[in-house]
Every structure is written in structure tokens, then in C-alpha cells.
C-alpha positions in Angstrom: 18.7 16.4 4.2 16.2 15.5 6.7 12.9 13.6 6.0 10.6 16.4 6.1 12.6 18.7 3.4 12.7 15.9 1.4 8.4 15.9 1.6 8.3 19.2 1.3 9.7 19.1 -2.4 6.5 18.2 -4.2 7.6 20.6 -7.7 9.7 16.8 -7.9 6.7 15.0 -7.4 5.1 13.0 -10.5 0.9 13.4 -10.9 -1.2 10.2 -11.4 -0.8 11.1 -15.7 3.0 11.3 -15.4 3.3 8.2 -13.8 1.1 6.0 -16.0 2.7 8.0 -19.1 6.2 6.5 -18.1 4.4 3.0 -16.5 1.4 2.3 -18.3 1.0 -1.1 -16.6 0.8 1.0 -13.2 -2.7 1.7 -14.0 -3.5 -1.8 -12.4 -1.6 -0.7 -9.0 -2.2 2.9 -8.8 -5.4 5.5 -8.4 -5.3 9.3 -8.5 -4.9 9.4 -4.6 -2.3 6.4 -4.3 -0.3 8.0 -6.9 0.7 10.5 -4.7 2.3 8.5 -1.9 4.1 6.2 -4.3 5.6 9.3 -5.9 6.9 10.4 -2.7 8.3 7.7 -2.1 10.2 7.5 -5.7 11.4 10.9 -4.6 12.6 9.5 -1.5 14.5 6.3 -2.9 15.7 8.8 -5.9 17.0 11.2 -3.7 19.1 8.5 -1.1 20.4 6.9 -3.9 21.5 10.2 -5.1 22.8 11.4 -2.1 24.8 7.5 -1.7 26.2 8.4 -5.4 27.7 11.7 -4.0 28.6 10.3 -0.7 30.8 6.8 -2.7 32.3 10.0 -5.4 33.0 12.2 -2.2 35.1 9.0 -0.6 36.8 8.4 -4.2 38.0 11.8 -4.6 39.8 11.2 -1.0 41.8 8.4 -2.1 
């Protein structure tokens, strides 16, 4: 899945609310607009370590 797919997903993308909903203490770090780059880039991290957990099954179902 290339890099820009992966961006182009933003129905998986978490608003400002959701974020501070599940990490109040993110209020500190976070503003409406920052929000949205840091939940791209807990897509991002959430989706390769995803796609790592399907790659290590893949390679034990091999065996």
C-alpha cells in the first residue's frame, strides 16, 4: 500500500474531540489543526504495524 493511499483514507482519521476523548492529557500537546497530522500519522504507524502483523502470520503459515 503506497504512502499516498494510505493519506487518502481520512474516514480512519480521528477529529481533534475523538482524540482528546481517548487522551485527555493530549489537550496540552494538541490544537484543532495539529490534531490532524498527528492522526495521520497514528493511521500510518497503525496501518505498518498491521500490515508487519500480516506479513510475521503470512511467514508462519509457510512453516
Amino acid at each position: 500500500m503506497g504512502q499516498k493511499e494510505r493519506v487518502s483514507n481520512k474516514e480512519h482519521l480521528l477529529s481533534y474531540d475523538e482524540i482528546i476523548a481517548i487522551a485527555p492529557n493530549l489537550s496540552q500537546q494538541l490544537n484543532e489543526e495539529s490534531a490532524f497530522e498527528f492522526s495521520k500519522q497514528l493511521y500510518e504507524f497503525t496501518n505498518l504495524i498491521f500490515e508487519q502483523y500480516q506479513d510475521e502470520k503470512e511467514k508462519s503459515n509457510i512453516k
